[in-house]
N, C-alpha and C positions, 0 to 999 in steps of 0.2 A: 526553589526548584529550578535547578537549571537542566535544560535540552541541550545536546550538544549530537547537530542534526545538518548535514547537506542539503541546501532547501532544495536541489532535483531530484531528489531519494524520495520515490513511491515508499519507501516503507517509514521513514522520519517524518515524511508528511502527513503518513496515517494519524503518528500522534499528536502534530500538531493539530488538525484535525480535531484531532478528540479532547486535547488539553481548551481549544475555543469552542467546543460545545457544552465543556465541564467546564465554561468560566473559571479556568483553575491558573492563576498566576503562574509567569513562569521566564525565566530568563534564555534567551535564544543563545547558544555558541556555535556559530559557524565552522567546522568545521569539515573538509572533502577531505575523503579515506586515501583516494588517489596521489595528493598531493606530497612532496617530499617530507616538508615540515607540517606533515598534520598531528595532531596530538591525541589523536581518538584511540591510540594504542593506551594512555593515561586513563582512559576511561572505560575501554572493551580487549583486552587481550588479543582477540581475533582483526582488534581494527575496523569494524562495520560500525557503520549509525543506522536505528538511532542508538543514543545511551541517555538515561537520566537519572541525575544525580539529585537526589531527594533525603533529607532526613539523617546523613551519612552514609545512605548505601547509595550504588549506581545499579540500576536495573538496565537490565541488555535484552536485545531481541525486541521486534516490535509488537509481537505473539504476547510476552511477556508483560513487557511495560503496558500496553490497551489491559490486562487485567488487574494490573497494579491500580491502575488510574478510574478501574470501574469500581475497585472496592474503595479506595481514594475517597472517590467523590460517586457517591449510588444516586443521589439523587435524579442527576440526567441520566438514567441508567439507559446502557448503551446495548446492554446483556439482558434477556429473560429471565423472572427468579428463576421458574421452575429449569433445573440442572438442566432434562434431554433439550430441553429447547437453547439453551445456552448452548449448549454442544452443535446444536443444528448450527448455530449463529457463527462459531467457532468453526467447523466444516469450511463455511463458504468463505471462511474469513483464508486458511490453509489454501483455501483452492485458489483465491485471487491473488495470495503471494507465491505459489508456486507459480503459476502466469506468469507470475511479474520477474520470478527468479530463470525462469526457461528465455523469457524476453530478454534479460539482460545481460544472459549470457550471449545470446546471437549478438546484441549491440556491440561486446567487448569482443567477440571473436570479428566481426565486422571491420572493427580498427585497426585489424593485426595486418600484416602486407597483404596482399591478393595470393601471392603465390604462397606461403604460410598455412591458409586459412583450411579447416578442417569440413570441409563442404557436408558430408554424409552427418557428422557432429550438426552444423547447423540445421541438416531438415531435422535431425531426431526431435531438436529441441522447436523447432516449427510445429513440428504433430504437437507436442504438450499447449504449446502456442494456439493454434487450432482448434483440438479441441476441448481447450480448458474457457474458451470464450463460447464456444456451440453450448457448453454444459452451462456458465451464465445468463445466454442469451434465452436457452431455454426457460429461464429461474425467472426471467423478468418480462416475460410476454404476457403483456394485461395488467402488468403491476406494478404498482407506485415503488413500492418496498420488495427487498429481496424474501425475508423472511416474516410471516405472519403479520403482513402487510402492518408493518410497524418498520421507520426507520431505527438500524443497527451499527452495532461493528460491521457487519458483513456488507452494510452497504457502503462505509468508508472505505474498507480495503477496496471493495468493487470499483470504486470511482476513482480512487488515488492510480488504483493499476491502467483503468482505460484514459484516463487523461497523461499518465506519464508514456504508454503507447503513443496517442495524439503527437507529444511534443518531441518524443525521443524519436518514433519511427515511424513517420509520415506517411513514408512508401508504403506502410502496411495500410493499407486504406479499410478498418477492421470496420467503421460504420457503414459501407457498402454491403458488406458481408452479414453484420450482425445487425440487421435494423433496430429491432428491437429491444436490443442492449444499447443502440447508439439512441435512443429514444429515452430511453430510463435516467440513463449518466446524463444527460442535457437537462435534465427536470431535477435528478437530484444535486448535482450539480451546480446548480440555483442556490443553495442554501449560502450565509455566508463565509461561513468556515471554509470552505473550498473558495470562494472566490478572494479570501485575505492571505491564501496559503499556493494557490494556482503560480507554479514555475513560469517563469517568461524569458 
């Protein structure tokens, strides 16, 4: 099984993530999408990580490959059996990469010249920024766990997206604002998958 994953990509961390909680072997290929010589077009058409390449297929999307890897390997199941609750889990999972996708486009319009830069574009994507953390912060006031107080997918994505916040855009100072989401990602957080997988 090899990953072929940018270790600062909130969404390829997702699975690394999940591949060290499913104890599931796996071989790391470095590869950043931005780069001239990257090869992740070999792997994804569209050129995004993650990709992984398992059994002769490569599964794309990190939506995608987290369900591969939960029917993969069920035992550390990461999903509810029962469907609607899987869906619930899958919801918050949608919501913390749209964050992360609204987030990182401000990042990449950010590096563009000053005079370039599409300002009124940048708030729109600050409101989704806003408030797609009010609507988690909400999800985790009192709670160890985002969903049916059982660690999830939904809490991986949750954490992968507020720690690469942390590291990517400082300035946003999102634990003043959300306590109690900044209280939850510090606890779960803790686990060791996240701290073998935490960009530096």
């Amino acid at each position: 099984m090899k990953l072929i994953a940018s270790l600062t990509s909130p969404f390829a961390r997702k699975i690394r993530v999940i591949l060290i909680e499913k104890q599931l072997d796996f071989e790391l290929h470095e590869s950043i999408p931005w780069d001239a010589n990257t090869d992740v077009v070999n792997y994804n058409p569209l050129g995004k990580v993650p990709a992984l390449e398992h059994d002769g297929k490569v599964w794309t999307d990190s939506a995608v490959i987290a369900d591969y890897l939960e029917i993969l390997e069920p035992n550390f199941a990461l999903l509810p059996e029962a469907k609607l609750a899987a869906i619930e889990v899958k919801q918050v999972e949608a919501l913390a990469d749209g964050i992360c996708e609204a987030a990182i486009a401000i990042f990449l319009e950010r590096k563009r010249p000053s005079e370039i830069q599409d300002g009124s574009w940048v708030q729109r994507q600050q409101g989704k920024l806003d408030r797609g953390l009010g609507a988690l912060n909400e999800m985790t006031q009192g709670k160890s766990f985002i969903c049916f107080d059982q660690y999830s997918l939904a809490d991986i994505a949750a954490v992968c997206l507020l720690e690469w916040l942390s590291f990517r855009m400082p300035e946003y100072d999102w634990e003043l604002s959300f306590q109690d989401l900044a209280a939850y990602a510090k606890a779960v957080g803790s686990r060791e998958a996240f701290k073998l997988t935490r960009p530096c």
